[in-house]
TIDO-790292 format. One line per 8 residues: number of its first residue (from 1); for each residue x, z, y of C-alpha. Coordinates in steps of 0.1 Angstrom, whole numbers, plus 5000, padded with zeros to 4 digits. Layout:
! residues N
NUM	X/Z/Y; ... $
This chain:
! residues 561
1	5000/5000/5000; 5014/4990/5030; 4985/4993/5058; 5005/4990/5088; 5038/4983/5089; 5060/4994/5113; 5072/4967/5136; 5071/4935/5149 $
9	5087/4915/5129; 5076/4936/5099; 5032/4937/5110; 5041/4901/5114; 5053/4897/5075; 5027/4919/5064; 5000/4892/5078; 5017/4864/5064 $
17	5026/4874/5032; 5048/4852/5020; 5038/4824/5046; 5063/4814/5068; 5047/4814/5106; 5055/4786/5130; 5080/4796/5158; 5073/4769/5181 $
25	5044/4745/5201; 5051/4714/5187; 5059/4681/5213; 5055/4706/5248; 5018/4706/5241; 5004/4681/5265; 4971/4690/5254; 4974/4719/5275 $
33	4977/4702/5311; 4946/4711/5318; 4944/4746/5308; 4951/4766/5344; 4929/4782/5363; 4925/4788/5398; 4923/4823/5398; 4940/4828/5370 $
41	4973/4849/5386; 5008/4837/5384; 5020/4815/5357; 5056/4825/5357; 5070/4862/5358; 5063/4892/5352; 5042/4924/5362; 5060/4961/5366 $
49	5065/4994/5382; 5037/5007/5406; 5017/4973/5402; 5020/4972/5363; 5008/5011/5366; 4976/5005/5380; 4962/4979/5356; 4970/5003/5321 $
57	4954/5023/5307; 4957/5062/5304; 4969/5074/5275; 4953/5101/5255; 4964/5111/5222; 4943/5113/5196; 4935/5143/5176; 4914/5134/5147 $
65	4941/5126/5124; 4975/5148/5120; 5005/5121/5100; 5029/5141/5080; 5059/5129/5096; 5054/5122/5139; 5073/5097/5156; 5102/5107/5168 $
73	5133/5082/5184; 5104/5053/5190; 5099/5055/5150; 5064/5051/5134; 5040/5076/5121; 5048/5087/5086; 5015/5098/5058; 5031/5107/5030 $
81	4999/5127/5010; 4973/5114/4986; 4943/5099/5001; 4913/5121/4995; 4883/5099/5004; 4863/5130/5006; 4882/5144/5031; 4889/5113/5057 $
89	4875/5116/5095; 4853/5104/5117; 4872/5086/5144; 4843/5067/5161; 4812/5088/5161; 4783/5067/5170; 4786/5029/5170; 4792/5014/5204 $
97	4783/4978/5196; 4751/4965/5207; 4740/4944/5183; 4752/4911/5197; 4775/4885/5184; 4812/4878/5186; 4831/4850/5180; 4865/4852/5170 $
105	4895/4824/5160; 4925/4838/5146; 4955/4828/5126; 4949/4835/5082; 4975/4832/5059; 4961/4823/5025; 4923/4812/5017; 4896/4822/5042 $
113	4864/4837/5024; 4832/4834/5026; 4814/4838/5057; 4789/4861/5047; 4808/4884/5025; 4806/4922/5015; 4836/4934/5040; 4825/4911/5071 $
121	4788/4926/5064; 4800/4960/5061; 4827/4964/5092; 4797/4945/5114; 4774/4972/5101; 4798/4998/5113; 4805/4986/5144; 4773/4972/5152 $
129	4786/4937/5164; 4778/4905/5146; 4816/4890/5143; 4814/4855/5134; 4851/4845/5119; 4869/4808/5130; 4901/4816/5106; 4929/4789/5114 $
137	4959/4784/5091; 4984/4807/5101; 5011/4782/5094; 4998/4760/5120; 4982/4777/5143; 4998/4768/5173; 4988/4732/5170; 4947/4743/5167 $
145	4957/4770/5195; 4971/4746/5217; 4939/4722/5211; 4915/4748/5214; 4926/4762/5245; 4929/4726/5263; 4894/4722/5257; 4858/4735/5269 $
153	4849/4750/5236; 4869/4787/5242; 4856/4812/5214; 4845/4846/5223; 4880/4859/5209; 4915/4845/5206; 4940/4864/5187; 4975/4850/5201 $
161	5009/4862/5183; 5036/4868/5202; 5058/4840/5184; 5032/4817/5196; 5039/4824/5231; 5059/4791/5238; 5054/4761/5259; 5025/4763/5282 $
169	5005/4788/5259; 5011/4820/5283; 5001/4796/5311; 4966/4791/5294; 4964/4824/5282; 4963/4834/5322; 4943/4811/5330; 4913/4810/5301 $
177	4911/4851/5294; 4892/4877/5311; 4908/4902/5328; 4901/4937/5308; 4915/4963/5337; 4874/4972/5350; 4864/4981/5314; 4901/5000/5301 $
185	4924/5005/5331; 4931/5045/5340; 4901/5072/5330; 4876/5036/5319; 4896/5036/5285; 4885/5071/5274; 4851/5056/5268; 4873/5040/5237 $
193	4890/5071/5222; 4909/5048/5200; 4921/5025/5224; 4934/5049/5245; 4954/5068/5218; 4975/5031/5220; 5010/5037/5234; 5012/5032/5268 $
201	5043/5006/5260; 5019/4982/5241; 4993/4984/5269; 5021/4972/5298; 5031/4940/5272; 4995/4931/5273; 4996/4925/5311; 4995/4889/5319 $
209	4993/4871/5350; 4987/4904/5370; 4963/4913/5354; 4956/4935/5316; 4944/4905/5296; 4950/4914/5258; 4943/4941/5232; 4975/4947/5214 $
217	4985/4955/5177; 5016/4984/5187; 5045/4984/5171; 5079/5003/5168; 5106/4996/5190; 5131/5004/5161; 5145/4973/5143; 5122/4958/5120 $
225	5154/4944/5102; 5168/4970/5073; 5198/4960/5052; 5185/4968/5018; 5201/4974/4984; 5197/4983/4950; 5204/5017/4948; 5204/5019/4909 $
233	5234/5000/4905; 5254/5017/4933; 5249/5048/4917; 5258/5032/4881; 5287/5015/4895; 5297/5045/4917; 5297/5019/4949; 5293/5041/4982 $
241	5272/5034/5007; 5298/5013/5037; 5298/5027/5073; 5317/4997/5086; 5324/4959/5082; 5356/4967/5069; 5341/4984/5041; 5313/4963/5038 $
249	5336/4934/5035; 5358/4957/5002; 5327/4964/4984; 5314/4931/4981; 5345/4921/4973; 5346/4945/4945; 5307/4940/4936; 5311/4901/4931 $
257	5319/4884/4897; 5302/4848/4900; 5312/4846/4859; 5285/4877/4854; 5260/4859/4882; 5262/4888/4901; 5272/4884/4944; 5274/4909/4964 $
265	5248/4896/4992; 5228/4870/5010; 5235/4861/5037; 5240/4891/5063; 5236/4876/5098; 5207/4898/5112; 5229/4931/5101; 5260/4913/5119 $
273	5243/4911/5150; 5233/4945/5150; 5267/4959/5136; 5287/4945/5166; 5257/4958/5191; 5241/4921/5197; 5215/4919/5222; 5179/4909/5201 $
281	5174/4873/5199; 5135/4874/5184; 5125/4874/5223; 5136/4854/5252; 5138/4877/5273; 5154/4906/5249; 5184/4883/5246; 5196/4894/5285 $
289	5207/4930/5296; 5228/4940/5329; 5262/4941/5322; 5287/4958/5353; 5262/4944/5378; 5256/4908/5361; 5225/4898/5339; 5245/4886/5312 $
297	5228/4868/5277; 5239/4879/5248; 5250/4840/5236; 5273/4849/5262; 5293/4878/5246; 5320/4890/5227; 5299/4907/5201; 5280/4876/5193 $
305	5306/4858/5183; 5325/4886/5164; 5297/4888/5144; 5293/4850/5137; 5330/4855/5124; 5324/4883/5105; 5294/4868/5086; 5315/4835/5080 $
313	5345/4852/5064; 5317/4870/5037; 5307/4838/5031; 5345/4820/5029; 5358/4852/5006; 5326/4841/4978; 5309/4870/4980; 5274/4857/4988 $
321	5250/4846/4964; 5249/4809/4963; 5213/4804/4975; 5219/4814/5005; 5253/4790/5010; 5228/4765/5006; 5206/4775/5034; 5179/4790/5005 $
329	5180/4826/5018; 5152/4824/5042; 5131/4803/5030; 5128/4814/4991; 5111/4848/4981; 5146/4865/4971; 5125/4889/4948; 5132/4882/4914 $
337	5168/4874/4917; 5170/4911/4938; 5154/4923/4906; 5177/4909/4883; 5210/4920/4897; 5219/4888/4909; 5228/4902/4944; 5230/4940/4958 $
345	5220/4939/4994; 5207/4915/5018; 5186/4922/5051; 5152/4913/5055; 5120/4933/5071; 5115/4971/5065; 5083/4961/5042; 5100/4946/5015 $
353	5115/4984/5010; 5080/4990/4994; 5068/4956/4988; 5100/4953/4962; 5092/4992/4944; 5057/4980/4939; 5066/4951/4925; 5093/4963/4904 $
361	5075/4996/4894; 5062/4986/4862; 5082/4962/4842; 5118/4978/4854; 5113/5016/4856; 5151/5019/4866; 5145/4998/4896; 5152/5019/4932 $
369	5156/5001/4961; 5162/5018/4991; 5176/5010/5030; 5211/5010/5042; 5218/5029/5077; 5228/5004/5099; 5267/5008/5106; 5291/5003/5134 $
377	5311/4973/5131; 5341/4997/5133; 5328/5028/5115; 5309/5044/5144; 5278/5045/5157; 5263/5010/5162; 5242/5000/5196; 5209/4986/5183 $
385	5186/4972/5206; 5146/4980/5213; 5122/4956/5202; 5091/4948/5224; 5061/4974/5220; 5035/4949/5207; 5037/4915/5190; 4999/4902/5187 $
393	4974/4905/5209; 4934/4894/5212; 4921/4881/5243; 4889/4876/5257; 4874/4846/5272; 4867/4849/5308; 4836/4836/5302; 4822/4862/5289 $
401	4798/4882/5296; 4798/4920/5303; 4779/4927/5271; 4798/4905/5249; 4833/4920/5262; 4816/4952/5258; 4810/4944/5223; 4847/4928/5222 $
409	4862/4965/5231; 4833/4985/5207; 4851/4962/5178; 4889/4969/5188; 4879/5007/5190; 4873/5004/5152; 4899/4985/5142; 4928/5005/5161 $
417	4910/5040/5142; 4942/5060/5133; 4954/5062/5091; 4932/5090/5073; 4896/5079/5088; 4865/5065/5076; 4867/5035/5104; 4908/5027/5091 $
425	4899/5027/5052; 4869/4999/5062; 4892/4983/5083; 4921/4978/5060; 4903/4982/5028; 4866/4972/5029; 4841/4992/5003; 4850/5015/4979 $
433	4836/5000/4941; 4834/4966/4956; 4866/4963/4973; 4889/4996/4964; 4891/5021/4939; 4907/5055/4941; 4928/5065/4917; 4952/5098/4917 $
441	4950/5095/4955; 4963/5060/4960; 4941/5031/4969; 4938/4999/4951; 4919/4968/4959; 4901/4947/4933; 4901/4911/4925; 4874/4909/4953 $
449	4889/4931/4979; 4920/4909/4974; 4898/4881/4984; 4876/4894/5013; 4899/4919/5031; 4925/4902/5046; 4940/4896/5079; 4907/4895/5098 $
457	4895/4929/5120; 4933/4941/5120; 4940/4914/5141; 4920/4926/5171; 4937/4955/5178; 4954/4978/5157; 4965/5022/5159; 5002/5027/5169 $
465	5028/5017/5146; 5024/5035/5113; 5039/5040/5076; 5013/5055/5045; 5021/5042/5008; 5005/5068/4990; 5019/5049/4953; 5052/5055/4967 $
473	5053/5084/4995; 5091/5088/4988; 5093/5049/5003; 5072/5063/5035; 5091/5091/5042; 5128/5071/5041; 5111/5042/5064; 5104/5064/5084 $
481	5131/5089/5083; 5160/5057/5087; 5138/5043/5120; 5143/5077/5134; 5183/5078/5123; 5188/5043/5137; 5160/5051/5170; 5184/5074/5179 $
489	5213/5048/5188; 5186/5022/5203; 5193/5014/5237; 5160/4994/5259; 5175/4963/5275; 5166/4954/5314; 5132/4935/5305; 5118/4958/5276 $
497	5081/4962/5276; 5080/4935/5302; 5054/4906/5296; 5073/4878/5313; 5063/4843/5312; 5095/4817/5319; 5091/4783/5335; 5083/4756/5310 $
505	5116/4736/5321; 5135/4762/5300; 5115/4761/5273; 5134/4739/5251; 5170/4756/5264; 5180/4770/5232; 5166/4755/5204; 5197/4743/5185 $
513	5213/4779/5187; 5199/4792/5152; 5210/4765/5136; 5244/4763/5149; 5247/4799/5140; 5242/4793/5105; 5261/4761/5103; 5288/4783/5116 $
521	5288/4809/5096; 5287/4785/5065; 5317/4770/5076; 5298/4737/5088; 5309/4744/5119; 5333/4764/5140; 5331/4791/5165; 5346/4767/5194 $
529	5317/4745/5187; 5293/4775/5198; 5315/4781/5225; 5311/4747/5235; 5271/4748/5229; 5272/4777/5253; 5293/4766/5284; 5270/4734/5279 $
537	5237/4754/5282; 5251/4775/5312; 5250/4741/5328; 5217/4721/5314; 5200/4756/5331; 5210/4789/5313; 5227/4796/5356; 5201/4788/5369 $
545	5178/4807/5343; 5200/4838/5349; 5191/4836/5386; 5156/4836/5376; 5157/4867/5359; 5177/4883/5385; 5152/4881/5411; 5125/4895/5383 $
553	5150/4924/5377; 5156/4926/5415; 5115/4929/5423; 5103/4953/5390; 5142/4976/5387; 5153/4975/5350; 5139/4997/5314; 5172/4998/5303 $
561	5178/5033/5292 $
């Protein structure tokens, strides 16, 4: 069970599965020319300080539900206990829906159901909204977003995710959404307990254009990206745990023996990047901090290169699995060769943790999978970097009326119900019999829950970043234990929490860096070729895009702490 995992990147996986989710708006979108409006608020930029202040919402914790383990460092929520359906709270009293209908589009990874099926009857009946779905294929969706939102025909509700926020698609979110501020902004919220229990942080990234346009899905600001490994066979083998790429780099050494089929790792550029203290690249503008004065991006820095070395010489010295020297890590589930010993670590979102013991839990007892601290590149500390409060967010069209964004809010207020209540169990997991049974405290959903409850009413807004596997509590408790460990040596860079829209002329600026990256570390390439790539963006626009961000950082101060 994994009902809310605890970051972006990982809430994002979650959703998907094992789908892989489009990054970018295909051909600059030119169905979206037409999708500004004239009172729509800025299209470029950001809102912060005293103005972004006004528009949130106040934040009042809630109190229905107490998790075993409480954030701490900017970590999740932890629930380790059984789940005792008897015992699970009321979050949401009385229903404030009024009875009228809803429509919502949203991105779905895997087979839409039926329209009129048990769970969509049930959570309408508890909210009492009539929510009619328009499920889009996850793996496309920015294609049908972009279409949608160029044309006349704007559903009630469009759930946006945050790696869809390319091209002109934050333009026409300004411009087509409603602004939300009269119905949640200050005291107005604490007509929605729920939504007010939302971090503040996740709030301010839903501010766009000026004004407080979405309903976000929180999540932590910790890393979603763990280095895992199979903790059976370092214990077998004796291997210790490495606190530094030196020692990283003598263990796989010693772990690989291509003649057994056994590497030590896939390939480990995400860990590089946060070993040598790289500024986050899953966000434009997470990838630029002030450095002695001088917004600097982090293609621009010592550290990003050190690691790009550092993952090419694992790779040169044979000690990755060969999968990923062919450019398969990524894109294959790396499950059952994990499984099978073939390779000991690689780094991948905190959910495969428990995604991989549930898997394995059956047919390989011995099995233990389990996260590696993040290390200094030279044996201290490392500097990771926050990651934004909120990656998805539901927005309402500004045509709406009072009632139906009424309704709109009275739907969110259910679906971001805390872990441990009545209004989160129907949420995540439909009705009990026809959708979940109970067993020993642990939830499990049937054939049909497996079919009906999926990625719909968690997509409208969800409770703050939390961790609860019941099966596996010991999982729980060291996800949420190693965010708090590596939370404590996270660092906010200048724009964190900001919700900043860049001009479309730099929208295409760095597409060929991920590539290069891995051609590089694969040997395909060489570092002077990045250093090339980069002097050559610094003059296609990356100056003049630094001068952007430096009057933004000049008008709203910095939330680097």
């Amino acid at each position: 069970m994994t009902p809310n995992a605890a970051s972006g990147p990982s809430r994002r996986k979650f959703l998907a599965s094992t789908a892989a989710a489009t990054a970018a708006v295909a051909g600059g979108m030119p169905l979206l020319s037409a999708c500004g409006g004239s009172d729509g608020g800025s299209r470029e930029g950001t809102t912060s300080g005293k103005d972004a202040g006004k528009l949130l919402p106040a934040y009042v914790a809630g109190n229905v539900v107490t998790p075993d383990i409480p954030s701490r460092n900017g970590s999740a929520v932890g629930f380790t206990s059984r789940l005792d359906l008897a015992d699970l709270k009321t979050s949401v009293p009385e229903k404030l829906g009024k009875g009228g209908e809803v429509t919502v589009m949203s991105p779905f990874w895997g087979s839409p159901p039926k329209e009129d099926n048990a769970y969509y009857r049930a959570m309408n009946d508890l909210i009492g909204v009539d929510v009619s779905w328009q499920n889009q294929d996850g793996n496309t969706y920015d294609q049908k977003l972009g279409a949608v939102l160029a044309s006349s025909e704007v559903p009630d509700v469009v759930v946006v995710p945050g790696w869809n926020m390319t091209g002109k698609i934050p333009s026409a979110v300004i411009g087509k959404f409603a602004d939300l501020g009269p119905y949640l902004s200050g005291d107005a919220v604490k007509e929605y307990p729920n939504l007010a229990a939302i971090p503040t942080d996740a709030w301010r990234r839903s501010i766009f254009g000026g004004k407080l346009r979405g309903l976000p899905m929180p999540s932590s600001y910790v890393t979603g990206i763990v280095p895992l490994y199979r903790q059976d066979i370092f214990e077998k083998e004796g291997y210790e745990v490495p606190r530094s790429c030196d020692a990283f780099m003598a263990l796989a050494k010693e772990a690989t023996n291509a003649r057994a089929k056994r590497w030590a790792c896939l390939d480990m550029k995400w860990t590089a990047f946060n070993a040598f203290g790289v500024l986050s690249g899953n966000e434009k503008s997470l990838g630029w901090n002030e450095v002695d004065g001088k917004l600097v991006h982090r293609i621009e820095t010592d550290e990003y290169l050190e690691a790009l070395e550092w993952t090419r010489k694992l790779f040169a010295a044979g000690v990755v699995h060969p999968d990923a020297e062919l450019g398969k890590s990524n894109a294959a589930d790396p499950g059952p060769k994990f499984a099978a010993g073939e390779f000991l670590i690689y780094n991948q979102d905190t959910s495969q943790w428990w995604s991989r013991t549930a898997e394995q839990a059956a047919q390989n007892p011995e099995f233990r999978i389990w996260g590696m601290d993040i290390f200094g590149h030279d044996g201290g500390d490392p500097t990771l970097w926050a990651q934004n409060p909120a990656s998805i967010f539901a927005f309402v069209n500004k045509k709406a009326s009072e009632s139906v964004i009424r309704d709109v809010l009275a739907v969110a207020n259910v679906t971001a119900a805390p872990y441990g209540t009545k209004e989160y169990m129907a949420t995540n997991y439909g009705v009990e019999g026809t959708h979940y049974t109970v067993r020993d405290g642990v939830p499990t959903k049937t054939e049909q829950g497996n079919i009906d409850v999926m990625n719909a009413f968690v997509m409208v807004a969800s409770p703050a970043a939390t961790i609860a596997h019941p099966d596996f509590p010991e999982v729980a408790k060291g996800q949420v234990e190693w965010q708090q460990r590596m939370g404590a040596v996270t660092r906010k860079p200048a724009f964190y929490g900001m919700q900043i829209t860049e001009p479309a002329r730099y929208t295409n600026l760095a597409n060929d860096f991920e590539q290069l990256e891995d051609d590089i570390v694969r040997g395909r390439k060489r570092i002077g070729d990045m250093q090339q790539a980069v002097s050559d963006w610094k003059s296609k626009g990356g100056n003049e895009l630094r001068d952007w961000y430096q009057k933004i950082l000049d008008e709203n101060g910095t939330a680097a702490s």
